[in-house]
VOGU-3710 file (C-alpha; in Angstrom, 3 decimals, decimal comma):
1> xxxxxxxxxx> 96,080/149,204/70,529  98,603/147,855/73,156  100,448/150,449/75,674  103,434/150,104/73,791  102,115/151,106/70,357  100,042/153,773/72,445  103,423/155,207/73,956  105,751/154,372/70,618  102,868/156,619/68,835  102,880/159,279/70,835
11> xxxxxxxxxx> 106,575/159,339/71,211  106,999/159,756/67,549  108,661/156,972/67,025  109,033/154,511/63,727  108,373/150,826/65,075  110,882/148,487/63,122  109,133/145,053/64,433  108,082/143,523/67,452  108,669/139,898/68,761  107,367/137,217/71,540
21> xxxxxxxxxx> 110,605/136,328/73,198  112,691/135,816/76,854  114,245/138,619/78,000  117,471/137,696/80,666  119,011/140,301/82,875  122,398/139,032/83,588  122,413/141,178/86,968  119,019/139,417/88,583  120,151/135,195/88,880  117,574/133,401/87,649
31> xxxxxxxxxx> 115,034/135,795/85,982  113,904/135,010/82,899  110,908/137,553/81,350  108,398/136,550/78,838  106,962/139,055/76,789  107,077/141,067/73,881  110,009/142,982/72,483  109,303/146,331/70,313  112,447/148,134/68,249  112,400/151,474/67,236
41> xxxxxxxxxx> 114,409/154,108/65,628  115,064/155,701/68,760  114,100/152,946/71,992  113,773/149,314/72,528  110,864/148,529/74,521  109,902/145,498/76,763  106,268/144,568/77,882  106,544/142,161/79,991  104,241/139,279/80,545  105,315/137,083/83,346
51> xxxxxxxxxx> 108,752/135,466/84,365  109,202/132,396/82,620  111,999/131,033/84,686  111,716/127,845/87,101  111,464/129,900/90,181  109,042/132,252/88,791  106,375/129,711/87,161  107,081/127,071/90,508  105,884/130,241/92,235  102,390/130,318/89,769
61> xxxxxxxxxx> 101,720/126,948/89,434  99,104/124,492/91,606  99,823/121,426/91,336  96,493/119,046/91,480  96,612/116,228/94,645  95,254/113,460/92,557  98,091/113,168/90,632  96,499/114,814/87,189  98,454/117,486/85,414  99,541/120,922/86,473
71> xxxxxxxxxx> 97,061/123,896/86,538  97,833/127,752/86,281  96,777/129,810/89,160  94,564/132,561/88,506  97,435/134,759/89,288  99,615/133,854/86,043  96,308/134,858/84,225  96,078/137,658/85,757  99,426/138,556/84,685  98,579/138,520/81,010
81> xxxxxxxxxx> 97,359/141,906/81,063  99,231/145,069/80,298  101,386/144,260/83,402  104,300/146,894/83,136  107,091/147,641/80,499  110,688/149,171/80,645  112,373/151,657/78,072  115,953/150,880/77,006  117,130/153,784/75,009  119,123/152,913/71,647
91> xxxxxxxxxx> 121,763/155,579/72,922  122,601/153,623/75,975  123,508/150,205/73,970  127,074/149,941/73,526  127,332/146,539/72,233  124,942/143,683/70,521  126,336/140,684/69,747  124,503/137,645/68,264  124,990/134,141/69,672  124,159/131,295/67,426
101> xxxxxxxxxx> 124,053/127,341/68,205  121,574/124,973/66,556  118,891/124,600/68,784  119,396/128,487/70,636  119,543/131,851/69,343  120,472/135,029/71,239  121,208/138,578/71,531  123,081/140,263/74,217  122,521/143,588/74,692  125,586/145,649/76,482
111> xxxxxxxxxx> 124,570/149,357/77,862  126,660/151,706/78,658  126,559/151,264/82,419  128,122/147,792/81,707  124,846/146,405/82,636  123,890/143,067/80,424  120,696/141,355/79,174  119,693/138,749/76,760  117,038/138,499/74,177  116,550/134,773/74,224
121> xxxxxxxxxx> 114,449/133,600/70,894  115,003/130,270/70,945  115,853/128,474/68,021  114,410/130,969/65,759  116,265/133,263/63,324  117,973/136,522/65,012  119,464/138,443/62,435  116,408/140,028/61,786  116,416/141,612/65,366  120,007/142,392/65,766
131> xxxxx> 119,236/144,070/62,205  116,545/146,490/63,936  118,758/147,140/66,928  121,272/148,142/64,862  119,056/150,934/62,930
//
């Protein structure tokens, strides 16, 4: 059982769903998080995998001399473990709106410090999500 389920458990809390997705905090330029997003009656949880962005995996990546394709440094792999989470409480969102083109699909989560993040699923079906953050 994962840290999340561990803490959601403990907490008492009724996990709606959980999905693999990018996570964008307006406030940090350039971040991007990959990792898995859990929604619950009473939090949304974030367990965070690695940053996905440009900077991040330019920052993990070796790239081999001869000219054959990109490896992974042993640190991205060693990211893959339970690497650290963050808590939003439900009672802090103020606004979700969905944002739907063809190829992209997004949330945007607004708290009630005005601070703003993203829930970036690509071009897979939202409503689903924005359904359990709703709840």
């Amino acid at each position: 059982m994962s840290t999340i389920k561990k803490l959601i458990k403990s907490n008492n809390e009724n996990l709606f769903n959980s999905w693999l997705l990018n996570f964008i905090p307006l406030n940090q330029k350039g971040t991007r998080l990959l990792g898995k997003l859990y929604v619950t009656d009473k939090n949304v949880y974030f367990d965070t995998k690695f940053d996905s962005s440009i900077s991040g995996l330019l920052g993990e990546v070796v790239v081999n001399t001869s000219g054959y394709p990109l490896l992974i440094s042993q640190k991205i792999i060693n990211q893959w473990g339970d690497n650290g989470y963050f808590t939003i409480p439900k009672s802090e969102i103020k606004n979700i709106t969905e944002n739907k083109t063809f190829l992209k699909k997004t949330v945007t989560l607004k708290l009630s410090d005005e601070s703003e993040y993203i829930l970036d699923y690509g071009i897979l079906p939202i409503s689903k999500i924005t359904e359990a953050l709703k709840k």
